[in-house]
MITOR-99686 format. One record per residue (C-alpha): x, y, z. Coordinates in nm, 2 decimals, padded with zeros to 4 digits. Layout:
+--------+--------+--------+
:     c1 :     c2 :     c3 :
+--------+--------+--------+
:      X :      Y :      Z :
...
+--------+--------+--------+
# end
This chain:
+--------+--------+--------+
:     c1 :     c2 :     c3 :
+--------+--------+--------+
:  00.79 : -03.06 :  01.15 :
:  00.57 : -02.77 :  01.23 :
:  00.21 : -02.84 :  01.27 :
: -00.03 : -02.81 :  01.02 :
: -00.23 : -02.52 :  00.94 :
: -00.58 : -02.44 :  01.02 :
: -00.85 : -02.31 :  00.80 :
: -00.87 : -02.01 :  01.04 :
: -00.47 : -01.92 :  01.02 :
: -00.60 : -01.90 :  00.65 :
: -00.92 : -01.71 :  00.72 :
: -00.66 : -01.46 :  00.95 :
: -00.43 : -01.39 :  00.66 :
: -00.64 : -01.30 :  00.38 :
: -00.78 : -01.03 :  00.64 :
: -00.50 : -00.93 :  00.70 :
: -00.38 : -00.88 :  00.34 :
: -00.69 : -00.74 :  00.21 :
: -00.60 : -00.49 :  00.52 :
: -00.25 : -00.38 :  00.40 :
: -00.42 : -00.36 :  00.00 :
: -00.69 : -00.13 :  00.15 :
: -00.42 :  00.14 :  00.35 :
: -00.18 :  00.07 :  00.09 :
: -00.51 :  00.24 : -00.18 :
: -00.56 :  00.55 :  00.08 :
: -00.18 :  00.65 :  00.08 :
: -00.10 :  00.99 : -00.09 :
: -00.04 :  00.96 : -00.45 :
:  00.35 :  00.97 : -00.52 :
:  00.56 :  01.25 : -00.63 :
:  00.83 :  01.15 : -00.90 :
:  01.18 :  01.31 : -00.78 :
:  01.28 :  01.43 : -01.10 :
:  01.01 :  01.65 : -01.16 :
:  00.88 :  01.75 : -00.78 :
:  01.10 :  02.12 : -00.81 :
:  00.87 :  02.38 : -00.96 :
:  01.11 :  02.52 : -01.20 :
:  01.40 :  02.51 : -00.94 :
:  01.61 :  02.19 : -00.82 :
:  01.43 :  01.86 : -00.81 :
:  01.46 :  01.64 : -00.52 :
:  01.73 :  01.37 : -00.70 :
:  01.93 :  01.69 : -00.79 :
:  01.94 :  01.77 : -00.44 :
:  02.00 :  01.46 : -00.34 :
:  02.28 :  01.40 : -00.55 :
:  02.47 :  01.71 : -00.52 :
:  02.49 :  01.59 : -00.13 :
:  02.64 :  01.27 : -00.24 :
:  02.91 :  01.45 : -00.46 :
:  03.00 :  01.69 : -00.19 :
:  03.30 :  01.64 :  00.00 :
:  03.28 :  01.30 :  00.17 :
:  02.93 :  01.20 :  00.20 :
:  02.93 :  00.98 :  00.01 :
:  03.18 :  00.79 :  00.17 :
:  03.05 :  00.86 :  00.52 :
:  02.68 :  00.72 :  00.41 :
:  02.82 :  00.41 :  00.21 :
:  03.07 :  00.27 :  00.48 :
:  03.01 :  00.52 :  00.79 :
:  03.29 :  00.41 :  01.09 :
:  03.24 :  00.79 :  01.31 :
:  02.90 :  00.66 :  01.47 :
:  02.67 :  00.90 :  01.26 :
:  02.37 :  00.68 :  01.18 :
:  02.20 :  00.65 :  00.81 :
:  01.88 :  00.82 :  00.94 :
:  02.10 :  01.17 :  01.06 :
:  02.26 :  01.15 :  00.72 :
:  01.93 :  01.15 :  00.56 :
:  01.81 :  01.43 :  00.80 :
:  02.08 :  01.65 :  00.63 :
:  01.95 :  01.59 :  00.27 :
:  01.61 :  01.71 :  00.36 :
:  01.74 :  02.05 :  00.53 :
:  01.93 :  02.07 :  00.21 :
:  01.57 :  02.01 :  00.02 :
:  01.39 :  02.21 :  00.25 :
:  01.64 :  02.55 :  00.16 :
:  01.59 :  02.51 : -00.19 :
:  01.18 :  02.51 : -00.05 :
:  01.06 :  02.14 : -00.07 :
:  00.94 :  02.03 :  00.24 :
:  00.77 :  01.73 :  00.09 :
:  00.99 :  01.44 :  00.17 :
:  01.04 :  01.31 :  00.49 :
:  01.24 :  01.03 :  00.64 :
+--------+--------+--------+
# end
């Protein structure tokens, strides 16, 4: 049975949550992905038309060649940043 806790382990977490509730107030106000494309393709159009195309969406869901999520994801936002959004990142 694990020992009991202390009033300090207590004292410790509420600091430490009222820590993440303080940087989680001074993050950057979110940009919707349906309406972040100034008249040309939004982000989730992008996004999806990479999915559609050819195989990647194959290679993302059950990748066996060794490419990791994170490269796949590098590709969408060259696709994004062509079509001028440079907003996203991984």
């Amino acid at each position: 049975m694990p020992p009991k806790r202390t009033q300090r382990a207590t004292v410790e977490t509420t600091s430490a949550a009222s820590t993440q509730a303080n940087s989680a107030t001074s993050r950057t106000p979110a940009i919707p992905w349906d309406s972040d494309g100034d008249g040309v393709d939004t982000s989730i159009s992008v996004l999806l038309d990479w999915l559609t195309t050819g195989t990647n969406f194959k290679r993302y869901r059950g990748n066996t060649s060794g490419t990791t999520k994170v490269t796949m994801i590098q590709e969408v936002l060259e696709e994004m940043a062509a079509v001028g959004m440079t907003h996203r990142n991984v």
